[in-house]
C-alpha positions in Angstrom: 11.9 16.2 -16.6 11.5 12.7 -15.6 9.2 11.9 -12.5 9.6 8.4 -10.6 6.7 6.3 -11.0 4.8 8.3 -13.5 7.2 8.0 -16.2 8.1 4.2 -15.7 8.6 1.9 -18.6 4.6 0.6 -18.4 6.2 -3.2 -19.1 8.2 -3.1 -15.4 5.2 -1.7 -13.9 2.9 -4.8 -15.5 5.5 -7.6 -14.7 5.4 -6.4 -11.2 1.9 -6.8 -11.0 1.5 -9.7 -13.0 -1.3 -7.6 -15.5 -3.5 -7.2 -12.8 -4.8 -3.2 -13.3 -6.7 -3.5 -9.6 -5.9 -4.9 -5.9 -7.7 -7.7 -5.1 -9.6 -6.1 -1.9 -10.6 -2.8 -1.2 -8.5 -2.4 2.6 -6.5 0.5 1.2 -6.7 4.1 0.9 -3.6 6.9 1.0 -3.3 6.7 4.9 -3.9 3.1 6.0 -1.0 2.2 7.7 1.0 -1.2 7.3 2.8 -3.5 9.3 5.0 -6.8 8.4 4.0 -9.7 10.2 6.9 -11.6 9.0 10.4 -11.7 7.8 10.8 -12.0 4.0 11.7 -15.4 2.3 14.3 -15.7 0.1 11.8 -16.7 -3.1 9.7 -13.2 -2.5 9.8 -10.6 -5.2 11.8 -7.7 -4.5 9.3 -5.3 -4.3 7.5 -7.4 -1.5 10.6 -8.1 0.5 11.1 -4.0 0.6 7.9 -3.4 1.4 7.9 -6.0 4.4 11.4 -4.3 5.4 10.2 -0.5 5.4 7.1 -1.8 7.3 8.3 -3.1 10.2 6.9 -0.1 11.7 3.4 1.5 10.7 3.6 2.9 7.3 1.5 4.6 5.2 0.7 3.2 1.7 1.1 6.5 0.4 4.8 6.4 2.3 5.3 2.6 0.5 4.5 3.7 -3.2 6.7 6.5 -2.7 10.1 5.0 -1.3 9.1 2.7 -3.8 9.0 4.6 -6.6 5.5 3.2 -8.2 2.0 5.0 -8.9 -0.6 4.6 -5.2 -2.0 2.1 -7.8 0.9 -0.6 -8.6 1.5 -0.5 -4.4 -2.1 -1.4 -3.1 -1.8 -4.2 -5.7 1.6 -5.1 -4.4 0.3 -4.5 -0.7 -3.0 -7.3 -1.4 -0.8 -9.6 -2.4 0.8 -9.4 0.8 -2.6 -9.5 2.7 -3.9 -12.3 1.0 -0.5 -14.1 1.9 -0.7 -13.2 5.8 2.1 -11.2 5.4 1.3 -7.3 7.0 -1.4 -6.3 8.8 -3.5 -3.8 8.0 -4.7 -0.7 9.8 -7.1 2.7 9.8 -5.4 5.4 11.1 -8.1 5.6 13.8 -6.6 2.5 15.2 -9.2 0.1 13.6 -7.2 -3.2 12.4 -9.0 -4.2 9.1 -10.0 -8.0 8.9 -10.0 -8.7 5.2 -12.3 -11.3 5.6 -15.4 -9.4 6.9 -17.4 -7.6 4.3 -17.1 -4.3 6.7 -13.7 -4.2 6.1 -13.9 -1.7 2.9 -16.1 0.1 4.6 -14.5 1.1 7.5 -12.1 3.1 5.5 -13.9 6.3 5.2 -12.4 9.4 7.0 -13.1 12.3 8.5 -12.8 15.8 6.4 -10.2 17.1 9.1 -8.0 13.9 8.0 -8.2 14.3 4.8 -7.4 17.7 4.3 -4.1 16.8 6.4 -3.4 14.4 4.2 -3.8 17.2 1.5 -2.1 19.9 3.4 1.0 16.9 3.4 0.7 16.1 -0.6 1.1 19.4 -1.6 4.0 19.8 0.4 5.8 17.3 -1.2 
């Protein structure tokens, strides 16, 4: 049985991260929600250009990897590039917006156990 994202060819998931194994900041977590800030250009990768699409209206990373079809991983590194371009907007759930220029910013993405266990209630739902 074949299962989207895990079972990948390992070569499409490294060309669409360009070898890089990590994200280049720490802003995401499974629930930090995303929005575009901008329209896609026409030179984007395709990836990118879906994810600015899809976020249009708060969306969860864990939402983005999955209607993209990549490990949580491959997204948040898809996701910083994004950042670093000015392109979404980052949030906590709690309603914090995440600066990614302040050294706070990775730490202001700790939750509460009643969240998290939502957020576990929901994965093993799927």
């Amino acid at each position: 049985m074949s299962r989207p994202g895990r079972d990948d060819n390992p070569d499409r998931l490294y060309t669409l991260t360009g070898g890089r194994a990590r994200p280049d900041s720490e802003n995401f977590d499974l629930v930090t929600l995303v929005v575009s800030e901008s329209a896609p250009t026409a030179s984007m990768q395709s990836e990118h250009v879906r994810i600015l699409r899809m976020c249009q209206a708060p969306t969860a990373v864990v939402e983005i990897a999955a209607e993209l079809r990549v490990p949580v991983g491959i997204a948040t590194i898809l996701l910083s590039d994004l950042l670093h371009a000015g392109k979404i907007t980052v949030r906590h759930p709690c309603g914090d917006s995440v600066d990614p220029s302040t050294p706070e910013a990775s730490r202001n993405s700790v939750l509460d156990a009643d969240t998290l266990e939502k957020v576990l209630v929901g994965l093993r739902k799927l």
